[in-house]
LUMTOR-701458 format. One record per residue (C-alpha): residue number from 0; y, z, x. Coordinates in steps of 0.001 Angstrom, whole numbers, plus 500000, padded with zeros to 6 digits. Layout:
N
NUM,Y,Z,X
...
This chain:
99
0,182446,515642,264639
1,179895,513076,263623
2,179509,512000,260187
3,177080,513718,258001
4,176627,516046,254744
5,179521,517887,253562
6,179549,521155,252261
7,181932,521700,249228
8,182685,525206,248014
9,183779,524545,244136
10,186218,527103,242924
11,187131,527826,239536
12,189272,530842,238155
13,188103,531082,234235
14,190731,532533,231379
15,189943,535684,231246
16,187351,536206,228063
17,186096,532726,228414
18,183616,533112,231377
19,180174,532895,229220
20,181309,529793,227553
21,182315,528098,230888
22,178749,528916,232533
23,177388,527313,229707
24,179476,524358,229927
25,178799,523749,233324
26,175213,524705,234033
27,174862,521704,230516
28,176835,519138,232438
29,177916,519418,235889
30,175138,522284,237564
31,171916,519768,237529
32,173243,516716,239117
33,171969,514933,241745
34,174816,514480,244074
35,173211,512211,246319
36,172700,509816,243502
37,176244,510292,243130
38,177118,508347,246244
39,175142,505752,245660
40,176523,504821,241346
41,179874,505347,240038
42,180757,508491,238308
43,180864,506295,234825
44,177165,505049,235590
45,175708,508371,236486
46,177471,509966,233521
47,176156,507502,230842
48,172729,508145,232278
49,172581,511480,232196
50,174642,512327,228699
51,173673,509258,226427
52,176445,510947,223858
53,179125,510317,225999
54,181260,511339,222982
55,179534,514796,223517
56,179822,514804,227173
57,183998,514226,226803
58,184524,516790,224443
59,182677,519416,226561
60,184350,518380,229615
61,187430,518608,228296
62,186487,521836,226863
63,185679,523059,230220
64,188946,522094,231860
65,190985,523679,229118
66,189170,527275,230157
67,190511,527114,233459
68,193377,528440,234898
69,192511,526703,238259
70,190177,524742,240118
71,189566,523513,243536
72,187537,521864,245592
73,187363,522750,249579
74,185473,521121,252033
75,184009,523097,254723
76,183540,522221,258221
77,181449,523736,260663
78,183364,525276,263744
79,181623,525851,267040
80,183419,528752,268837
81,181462,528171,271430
82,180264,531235,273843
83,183511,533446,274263
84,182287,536508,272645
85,186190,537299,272723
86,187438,534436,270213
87,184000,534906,268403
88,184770,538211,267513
89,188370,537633,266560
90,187966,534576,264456
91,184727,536128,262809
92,186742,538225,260069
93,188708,534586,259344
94,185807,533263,257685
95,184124,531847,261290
96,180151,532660,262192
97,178480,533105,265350
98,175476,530810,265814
C-alpha cells in the first residue's frame, strides 16, 4: 500500500449521564483542529496557538478524559477484494465494501 492519508475512526464510550458535557468538551477543544497542521508543529505548539489559556485548555482536557470509560483510536485501511463476487459478498458483513 503506498503511503498516503489515513483515516482514523475515534472512539469514545462516555459515563453514562455525562454525554452533553463531553460533546461540549470536545467540539471546544479537539472537533475544530486542523490536523494537517498537526503534522507539520508539535502537539505543544499547535495547542498554545489555539488555547492561549493553556491553564484552561488542561483542566478541560483532563475533564474530558475523566468522563470516559474508554477510548480508542483505530486506523482504517482500505481493502481491495478485488473482483470475486464470492469473497466480496462474504467479507461485506465484516465491515469490507465493494468498490
Amino acid at each position: 500500500m503506498e503511503p498516503g492519508p489515513v483515516t482514523i475512526a475515534y472512539c469514545y464510550h462516555v459515563r453514562w449521564g455525562h454525554h452533553d458535557e463531553f460533546l461540549s468538551l470536545f467540539r471546544r477543544d479537539d472537533h475544530d483542529r486542523d490536523w494537517a497542521a498537526v503534522e507539520a508543529h508539535s502537539e505543544a505548539e499547535i495547542a498554545a496557538r489555539l488555547f492561549p489559556d493553556q491553564d484552561r485548555y488542561r483542566a478541560e482536557e483532563r475533564r474530558r478524559f475523566e468522563l470516559l470509560e474508554a477510548h480508542w483510536d483505530v486506523p482504517l485501511e482500505e481493502v481491495d477484494l478485488g473482483d470475486d463476487p464470492s469473497q466480496q459478498q462474504s467479507r461485506t458483513g465484516l465491515g469490507f465494501t465493494r468498490r
